[in-house]
C-alpha positions in Angstrom: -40.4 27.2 64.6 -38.7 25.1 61.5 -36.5 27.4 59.9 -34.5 26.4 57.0 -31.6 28.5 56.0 -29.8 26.2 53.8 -31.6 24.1 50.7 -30.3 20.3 50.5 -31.0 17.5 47.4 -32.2 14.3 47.1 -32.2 11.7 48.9 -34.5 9.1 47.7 -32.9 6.2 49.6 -34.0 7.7 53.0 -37.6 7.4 54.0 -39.6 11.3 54.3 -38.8 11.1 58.5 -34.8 9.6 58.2 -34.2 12.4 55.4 -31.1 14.5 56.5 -32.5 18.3 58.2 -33.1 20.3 55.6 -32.5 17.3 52.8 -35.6 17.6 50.0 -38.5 15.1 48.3 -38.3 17.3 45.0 -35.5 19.1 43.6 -35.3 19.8 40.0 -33.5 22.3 37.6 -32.2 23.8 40.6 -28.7 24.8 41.5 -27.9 24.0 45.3 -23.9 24.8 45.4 -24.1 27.5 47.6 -27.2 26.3 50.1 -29.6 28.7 48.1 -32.2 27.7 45.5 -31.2 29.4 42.6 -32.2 28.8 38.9 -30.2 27.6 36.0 -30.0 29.4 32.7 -32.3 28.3 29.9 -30.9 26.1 27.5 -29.8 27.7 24.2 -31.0 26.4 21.3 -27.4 26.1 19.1 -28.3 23.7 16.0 -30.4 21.2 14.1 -30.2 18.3 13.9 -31.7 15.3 11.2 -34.5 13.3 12.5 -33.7 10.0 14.2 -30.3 11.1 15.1 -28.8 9.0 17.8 -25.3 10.7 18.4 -23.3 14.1 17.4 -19.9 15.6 17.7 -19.2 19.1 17.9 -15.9 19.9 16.1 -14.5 23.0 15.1 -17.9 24.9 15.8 -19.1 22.5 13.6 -21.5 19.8 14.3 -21.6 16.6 13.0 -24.8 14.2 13.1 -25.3 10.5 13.0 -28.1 8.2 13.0 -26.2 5.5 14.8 -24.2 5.0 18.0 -21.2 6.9 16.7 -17.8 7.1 19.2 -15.5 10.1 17.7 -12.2 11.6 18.8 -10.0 14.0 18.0 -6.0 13.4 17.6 -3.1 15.9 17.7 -4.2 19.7 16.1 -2.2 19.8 12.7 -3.9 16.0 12.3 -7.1 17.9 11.3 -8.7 15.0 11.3 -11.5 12.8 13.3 -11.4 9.3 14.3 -14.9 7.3 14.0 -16.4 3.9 15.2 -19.9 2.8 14.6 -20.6 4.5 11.8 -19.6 1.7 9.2 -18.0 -2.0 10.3 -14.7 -0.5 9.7 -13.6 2.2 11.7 -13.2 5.6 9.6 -11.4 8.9 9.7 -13.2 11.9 8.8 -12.3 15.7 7.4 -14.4 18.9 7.1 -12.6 21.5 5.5 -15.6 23.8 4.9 -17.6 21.6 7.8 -18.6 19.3 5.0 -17.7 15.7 5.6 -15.6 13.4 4.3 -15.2 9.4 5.1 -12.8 6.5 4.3 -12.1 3.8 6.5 -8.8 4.2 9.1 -5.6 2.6 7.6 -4.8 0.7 4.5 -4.8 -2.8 3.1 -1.7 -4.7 1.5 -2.2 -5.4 -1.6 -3.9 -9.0 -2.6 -1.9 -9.9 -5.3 1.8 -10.6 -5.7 3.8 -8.9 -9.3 4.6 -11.3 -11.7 8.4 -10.4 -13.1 9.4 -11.0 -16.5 13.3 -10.9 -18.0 15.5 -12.5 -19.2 17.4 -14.2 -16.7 21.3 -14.7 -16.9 23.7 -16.2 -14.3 27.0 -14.9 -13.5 29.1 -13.2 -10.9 27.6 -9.6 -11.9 24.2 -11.3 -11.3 21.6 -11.0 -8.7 18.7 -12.4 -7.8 16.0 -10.2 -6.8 12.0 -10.0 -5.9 9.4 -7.1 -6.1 6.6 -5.8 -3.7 4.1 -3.2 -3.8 2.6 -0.9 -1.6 -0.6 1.7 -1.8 -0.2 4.9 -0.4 -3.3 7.3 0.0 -4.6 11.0 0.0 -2.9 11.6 3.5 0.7 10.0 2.8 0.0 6.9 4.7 1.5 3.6 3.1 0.5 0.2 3.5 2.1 -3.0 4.1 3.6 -4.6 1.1 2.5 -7.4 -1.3 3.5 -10.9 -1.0 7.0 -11.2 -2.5 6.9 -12.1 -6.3 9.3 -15.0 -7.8 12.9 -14.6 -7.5 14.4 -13.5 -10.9 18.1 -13.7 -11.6 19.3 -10.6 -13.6 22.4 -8.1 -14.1 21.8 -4.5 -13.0 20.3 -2.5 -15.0 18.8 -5.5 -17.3 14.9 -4.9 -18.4 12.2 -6.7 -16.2 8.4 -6.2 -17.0 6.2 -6.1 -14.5 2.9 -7.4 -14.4 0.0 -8.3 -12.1 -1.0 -4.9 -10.1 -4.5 -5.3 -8.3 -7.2 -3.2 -8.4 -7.3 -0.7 -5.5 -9.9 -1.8 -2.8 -12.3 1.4 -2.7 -13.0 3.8 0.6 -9.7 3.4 1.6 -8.6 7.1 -0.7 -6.0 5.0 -2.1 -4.3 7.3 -4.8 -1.2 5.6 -5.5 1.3 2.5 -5.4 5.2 2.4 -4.2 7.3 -0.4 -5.9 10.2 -2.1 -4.4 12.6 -4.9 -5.6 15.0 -6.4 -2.9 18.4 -5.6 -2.7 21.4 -7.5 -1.3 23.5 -5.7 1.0 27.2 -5.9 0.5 29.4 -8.1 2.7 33.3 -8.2 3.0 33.6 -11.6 4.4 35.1 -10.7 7.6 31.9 -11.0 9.3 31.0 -13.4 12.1 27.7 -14.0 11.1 27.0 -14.4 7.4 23.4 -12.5 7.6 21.8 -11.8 4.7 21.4 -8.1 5.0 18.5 -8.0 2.3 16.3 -4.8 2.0 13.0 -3.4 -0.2 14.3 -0.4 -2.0 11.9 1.9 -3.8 12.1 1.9 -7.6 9.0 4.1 -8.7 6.1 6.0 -8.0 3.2 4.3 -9.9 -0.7 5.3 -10.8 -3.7 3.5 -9.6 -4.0 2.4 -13.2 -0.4 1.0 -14.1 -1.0 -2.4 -15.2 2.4 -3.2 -16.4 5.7 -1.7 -15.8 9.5 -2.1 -17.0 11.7 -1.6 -14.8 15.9 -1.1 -15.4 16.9 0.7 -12.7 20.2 1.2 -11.8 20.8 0.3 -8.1 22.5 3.2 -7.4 19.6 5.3 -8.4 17.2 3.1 -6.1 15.2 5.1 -3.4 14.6 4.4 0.5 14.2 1.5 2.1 10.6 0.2 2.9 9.7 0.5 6.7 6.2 -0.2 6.4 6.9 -4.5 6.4 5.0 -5.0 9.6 2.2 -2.5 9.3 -1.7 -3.5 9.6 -4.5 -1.5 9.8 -7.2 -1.7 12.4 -9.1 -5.5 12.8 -12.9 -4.6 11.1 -15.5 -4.2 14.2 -13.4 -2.1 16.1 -15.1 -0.1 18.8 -15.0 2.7 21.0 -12.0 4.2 19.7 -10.0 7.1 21.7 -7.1 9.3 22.5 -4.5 8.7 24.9 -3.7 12.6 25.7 -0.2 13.2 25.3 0.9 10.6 23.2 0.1 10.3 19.6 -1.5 6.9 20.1 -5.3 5.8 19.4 -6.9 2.8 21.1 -9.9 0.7 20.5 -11.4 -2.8 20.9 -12.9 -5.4 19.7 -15.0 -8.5 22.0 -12.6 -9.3 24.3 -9.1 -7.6 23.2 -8.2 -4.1 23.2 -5.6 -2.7 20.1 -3.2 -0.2 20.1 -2.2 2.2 16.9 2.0 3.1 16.5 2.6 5.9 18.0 1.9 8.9 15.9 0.9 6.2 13.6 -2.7 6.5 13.6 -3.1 4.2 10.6 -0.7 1.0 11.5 -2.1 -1.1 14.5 0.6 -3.9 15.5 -0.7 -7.3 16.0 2.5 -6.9 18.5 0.5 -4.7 21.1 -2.9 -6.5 21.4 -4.0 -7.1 24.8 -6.9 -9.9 25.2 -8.6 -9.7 28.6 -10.6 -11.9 29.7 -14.0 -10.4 29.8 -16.0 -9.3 27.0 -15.4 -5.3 26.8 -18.6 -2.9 26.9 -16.8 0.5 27.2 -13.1 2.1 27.1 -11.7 5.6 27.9 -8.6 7.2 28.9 -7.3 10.0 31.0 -3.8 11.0 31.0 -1.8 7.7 29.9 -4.5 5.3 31.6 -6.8 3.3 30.1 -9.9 2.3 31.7 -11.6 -0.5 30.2 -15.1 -1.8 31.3 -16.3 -5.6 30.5 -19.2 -7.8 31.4 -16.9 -8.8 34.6 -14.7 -6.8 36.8 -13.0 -3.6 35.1 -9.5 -3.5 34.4 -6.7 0.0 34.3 -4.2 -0.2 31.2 -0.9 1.7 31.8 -1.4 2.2 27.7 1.3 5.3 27.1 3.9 4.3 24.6 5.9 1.3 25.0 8.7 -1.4 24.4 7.4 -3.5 22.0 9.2 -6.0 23.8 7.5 -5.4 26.9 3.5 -5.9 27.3 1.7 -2.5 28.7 0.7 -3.7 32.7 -2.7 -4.2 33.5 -4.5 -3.8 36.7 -8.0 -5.8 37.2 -10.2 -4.8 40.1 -10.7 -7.3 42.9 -14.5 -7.9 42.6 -16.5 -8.0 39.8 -18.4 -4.8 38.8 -19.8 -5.5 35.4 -20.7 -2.9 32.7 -24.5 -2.8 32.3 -24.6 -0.3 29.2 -26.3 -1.8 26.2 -24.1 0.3 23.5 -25.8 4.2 23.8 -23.1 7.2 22.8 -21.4 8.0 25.8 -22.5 4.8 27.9 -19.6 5.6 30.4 -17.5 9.1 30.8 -13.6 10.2 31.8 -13.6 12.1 34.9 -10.5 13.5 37.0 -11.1 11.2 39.6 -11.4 7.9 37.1 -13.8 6.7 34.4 -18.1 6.5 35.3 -20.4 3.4 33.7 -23.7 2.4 34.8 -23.9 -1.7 37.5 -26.8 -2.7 38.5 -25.6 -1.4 41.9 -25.3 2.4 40.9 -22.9 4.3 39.4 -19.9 3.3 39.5 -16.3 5.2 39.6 -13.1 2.9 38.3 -10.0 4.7 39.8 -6.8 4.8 38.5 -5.6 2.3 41.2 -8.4 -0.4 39.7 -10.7 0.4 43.0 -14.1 1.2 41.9 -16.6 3.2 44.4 -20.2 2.9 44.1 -21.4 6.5 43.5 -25.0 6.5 43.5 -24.9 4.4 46.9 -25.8 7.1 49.7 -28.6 8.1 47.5 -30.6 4.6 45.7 -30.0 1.6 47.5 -29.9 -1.1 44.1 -33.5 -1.8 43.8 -34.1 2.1 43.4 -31.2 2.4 40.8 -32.5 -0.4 38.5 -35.6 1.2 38.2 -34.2 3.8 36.8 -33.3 2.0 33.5 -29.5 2.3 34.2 -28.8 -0.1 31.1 -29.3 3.0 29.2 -27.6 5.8 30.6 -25.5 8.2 28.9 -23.0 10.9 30.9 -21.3 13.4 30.8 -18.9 15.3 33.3 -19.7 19.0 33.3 -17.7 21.8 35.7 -17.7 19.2 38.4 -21.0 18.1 37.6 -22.0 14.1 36.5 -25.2 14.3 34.3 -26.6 10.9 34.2 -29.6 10.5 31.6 -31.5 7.3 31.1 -34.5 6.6 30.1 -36.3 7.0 33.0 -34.6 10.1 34.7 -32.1 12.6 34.6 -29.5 13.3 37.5 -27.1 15.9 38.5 -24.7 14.7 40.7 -22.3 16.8 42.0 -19.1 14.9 42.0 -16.4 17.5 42.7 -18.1 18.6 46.6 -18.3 14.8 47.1 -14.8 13.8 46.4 -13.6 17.6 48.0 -15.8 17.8 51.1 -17.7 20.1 49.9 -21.3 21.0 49.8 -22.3 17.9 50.3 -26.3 18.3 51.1 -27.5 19.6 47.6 -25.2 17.4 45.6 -28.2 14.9 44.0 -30.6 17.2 41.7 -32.7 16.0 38.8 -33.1 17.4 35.4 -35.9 17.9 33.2 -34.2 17.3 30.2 -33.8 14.2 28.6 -30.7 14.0 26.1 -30.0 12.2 23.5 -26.7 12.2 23.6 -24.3 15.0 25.4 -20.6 16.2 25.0 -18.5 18.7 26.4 -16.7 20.9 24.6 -13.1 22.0 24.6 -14.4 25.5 26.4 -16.3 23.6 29.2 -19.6 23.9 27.5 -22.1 21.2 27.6 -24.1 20.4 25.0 -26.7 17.8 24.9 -29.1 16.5 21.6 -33.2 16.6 23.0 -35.9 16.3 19.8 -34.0 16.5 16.9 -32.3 20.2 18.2 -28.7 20.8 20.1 -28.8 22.8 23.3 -26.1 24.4 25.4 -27.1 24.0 28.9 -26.9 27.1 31.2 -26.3 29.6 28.2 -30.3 30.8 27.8 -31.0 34.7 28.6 -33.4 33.9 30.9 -33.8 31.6 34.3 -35.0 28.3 33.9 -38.1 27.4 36.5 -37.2 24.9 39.4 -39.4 23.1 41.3 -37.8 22.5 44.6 -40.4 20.6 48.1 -39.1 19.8 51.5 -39.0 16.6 53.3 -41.8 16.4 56.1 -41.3 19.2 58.4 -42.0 18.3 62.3 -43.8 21.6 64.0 -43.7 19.9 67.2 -47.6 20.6 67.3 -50.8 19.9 65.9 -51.7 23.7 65.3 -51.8 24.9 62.3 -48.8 27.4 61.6 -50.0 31.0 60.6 -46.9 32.7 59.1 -43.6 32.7 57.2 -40.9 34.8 56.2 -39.3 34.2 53.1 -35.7 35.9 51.9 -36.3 35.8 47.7 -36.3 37.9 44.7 -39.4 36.6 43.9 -40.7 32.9 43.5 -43.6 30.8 44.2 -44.1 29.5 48.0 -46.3 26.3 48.4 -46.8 25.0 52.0 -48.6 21.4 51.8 -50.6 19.2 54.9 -52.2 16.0 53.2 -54.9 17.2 50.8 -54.6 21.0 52.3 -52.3 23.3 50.2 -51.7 27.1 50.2 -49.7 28.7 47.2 -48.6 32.4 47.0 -46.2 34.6 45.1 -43.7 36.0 47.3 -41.0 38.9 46.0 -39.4 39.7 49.2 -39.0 39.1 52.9 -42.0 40.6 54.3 -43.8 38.6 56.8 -47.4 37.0 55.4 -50.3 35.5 57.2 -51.1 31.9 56.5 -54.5 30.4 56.2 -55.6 27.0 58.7 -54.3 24.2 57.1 -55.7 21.7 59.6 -54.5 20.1 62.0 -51.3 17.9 61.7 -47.6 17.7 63.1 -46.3 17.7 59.6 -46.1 19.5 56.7 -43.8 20.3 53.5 -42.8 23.6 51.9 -42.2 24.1 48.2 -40.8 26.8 46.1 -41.4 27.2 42.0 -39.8 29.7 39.6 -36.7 31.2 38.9 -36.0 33.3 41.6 -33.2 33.2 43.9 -34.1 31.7 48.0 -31.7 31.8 50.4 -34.3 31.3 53.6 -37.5 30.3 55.3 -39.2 30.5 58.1 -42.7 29.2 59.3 -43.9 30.2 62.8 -47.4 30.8 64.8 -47.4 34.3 65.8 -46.5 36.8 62.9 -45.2 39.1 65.4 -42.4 36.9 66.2 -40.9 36.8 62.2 -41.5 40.9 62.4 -38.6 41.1 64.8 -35.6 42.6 63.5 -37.3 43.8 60.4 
């Protein structure tokens, strides 16, 4: 008398007789974590989006749409601002005050031009010789690198020099200002052992966007600070992907083969110092903690990317074989876990590790032939309450990747999903939400129970009779039993015993449940005396 007590998943790599006992051929929408069949919540319709939106960010309660393959991260809280790639050529930070908007491209240019100095020039043991830069400085304090140096002009201090030459601001950078400096000769006694020439920029004024010409005679006591902003450059146009690094105040991108690194709690100055080039084209990047998992069209590599000696290179770990990165460039292509980062090979899933190991996920459930049928080139994930949602464009998994790594449940851990997202993301709460049809839903937060559809591998009754009963322990749901082209459907609501009609002769058959209710067991036998007992 089959009895099954406790509901399994998938497990399409096993043919219907090599299935594990009580493993299923169907098992959709359904929540197996506890051996049960229970039903998810509906999905709650939260927002609207735009038509042909390809990816979202929710921020603040506020959502954000895009009709290209957008990557966006937060920084530190009292940043208040968002970090973009894709959007543009040139990666962009964005504010919303009021959940309205507002672009301009990450960093700041030097300016193009050098500053052409006029005076009258004198020569003399009170003289000096001296050059000026210029800097722009925009709407969020951030400064640029300076001009090119102009001619050297010898002057006393405090004689007139006109200024001329000031570029134009480049636009979409919300430059509002310029800094000028003129360089300044330290003082030396003469009792040093190196004669260094300890030269500096020191500020000499504020200026407008529109100053086209200015006179400066200054005094150098009443200079300003120094300039510390020689060596800053903003991020290389086409960078991708960018992210993060929790705990630091650094952000991280790339760019075809080499990944960049911002200052810390610089997010605006990118050092040419702290470029790493790997050797593999990069499809993908993330970071958990201070690592930094980076995916390429060869074998993955692990970034020890926290802040660093700029003296020192950050180490790098590559992985011994080659497991290549498959995604063709959809929003969340690959996804941060706790156990390492998730992207899509042609061999299944696969999980880079912090130690540069890289398990194959999907393997005790779609040999490779079975996974690339499922489109993998375009999946997009997302790691929800221990949960890996993998959509493509073929099918939509739930694996559950917390019981595999703990021991857990590990029967019911492959489900599939009905939906078909767009593009997903979890929020700071835990919440996932996931773009379907032009509309936002938050899955599992509905007021009613979404219908599973749940069927049994082939059951052996050790006998060609036709079974005649079954007891069924639910709060109500649909009972299918199945025999070739012989099926029998029935609503049960609780665990009376029911008759079954002949369903021909065979040694195997499947059960099948539909609906929302809860079902935590089954039995099929031939005599419906023998399921009355103990009721």
């Amino acid at each position: 008398m089959p009895v099954i007590s406790q509901f399994g998943g998938l497990f399409p790599r096993h043919a219907r007789h090599l299935k594990p006992e009580n493993a299923a051929d169907k098992a959709e929408n359904v929540k197996l974590t506890s051996g049960r069949l229970e039903a998810w919540r509906t999905p709650l319709p939260v927002g609207q989006a735009p038509m042909e939106t390809k990816s979202f960010h929710l921020w603040s309660c506020c959502p954000f749409y895009w009709p290209a393959c957008v990557t966006a991260t937060e920084y530190l809280p009292d940043y208040n601002r968002l970090f973009l790639t894709g959007r543009t050529s040139r990666p962009e930070v964005m504010t919303a005050p009021g959940c309205a908007p507002s672009y301009q491209f990450l960093g700041l240019p030097d300016p193009v031009t050098s500053l052409i100095p006029t005076a009258i020039e004198n020569h003399g043991e009170d003289c000096d010789a001296r050059n000026y830069v210029y800097t722009y400085v925009n709407n969020f304090g951030e400064e640029s690198a300076p001009s090119a140096p102009s001619r050297s002009i010898t002057v006393r201090d405090g004689d007139l020099v006109t200024l001329s030459g000031f570029a134009p601001a480049p636009e979409g950078y919300g430059i509002i200002g310029m800094i000028l400096y003129r360089s300044v000769t330290g003082f030396r006694t003469g009792a040093e052992k190196e004669q260094a020439f300890q030269t500096d920029y020191l500020k000499v004024a504020d200026l407008p966007l529109d100053q086209n010409i200015f006179p400066d005679d200054r005094l150098m006591r009443r200079l300003g600070p120094a300039l510390t902003t020689r060596e800053n450059r903003p991020p290389p146009a086409g960078l991708r992907h960018i992210c993060h690094l929790n705990g630091t105040g650094t952000l991280t991108g790339h760019t075809d083969a080499q990944v960049h690194f911002s200052e810390n709690f610089e997010p605006d100055n990118w050092p040419s110092r702290y470029d790493l080039t790997l050797p593999c084209n990069i499809i993908s990047m993330g970071s958990l903690d201070d690592l930094l998992f980076v995916t390429t069209d060869g074998q993955p590599f692990v970034i020890n990317a926290g802040p660093t000696d700029p003296d020192k290179e950050r180490p790098v770990r590559d992985c011994d074989s080659r497991h290549p990165d498959i995604g063709c460039g959809w929003p969340g292509q690959s996804a941060v876990t706790p156990f390492g980062l998730v992207y899509a090979t042609t061999e299944g899933l696969a999980l880079l590790k912090p130690d540069a190991a890289v398990d194959i996920l999907t393997a005790p459930w779609y040999s490779g032939a079975q996974w690339r049928r499922l489109r993998p080139e375009t999946v997009r994930l997302a790691f929800w309450r221990g949960f890996l949602i993998a959509a493509t464009e073929a099918e939509t998994l739930m694996l559950n990747l917390e019981g595999q790594k703990f021991g857990d449940y590990n029967l019911g851990a492959l489900t599939t999903l009905s939906i078909r997202p767009v593009d997903m993301c979890v929020t700071e709460n835990g919440e996932l939400i996931y773009l379907e049809n032009d509309t936002l839903y938050q899955w599992d937060a509905g007021d009613s129970r979404l219908l599973y559809d749940w069927e049994s591998k082939e059951l052996d009754f050790g006998s060609t009779a036709s079974p005649s009963s079954a007891r069924i322990k639910t709060d109500g749901t649909q009972f299918s039993i199945m025999s070739g082209d012989n099926r029998f459907d029935r609503f049960v609501s609780c665990e009376v015993p029911f008759r079954l009609p002949r369903l021909g002769r065979n040694r195997r058959f499947r059960i099948g449940f539909y609906g929302p209710g809860t079902v935590e067991m089954v039995e099929i036998g031939y005599a419906i005396n023998t399921l009355k007992q103990g009721i």
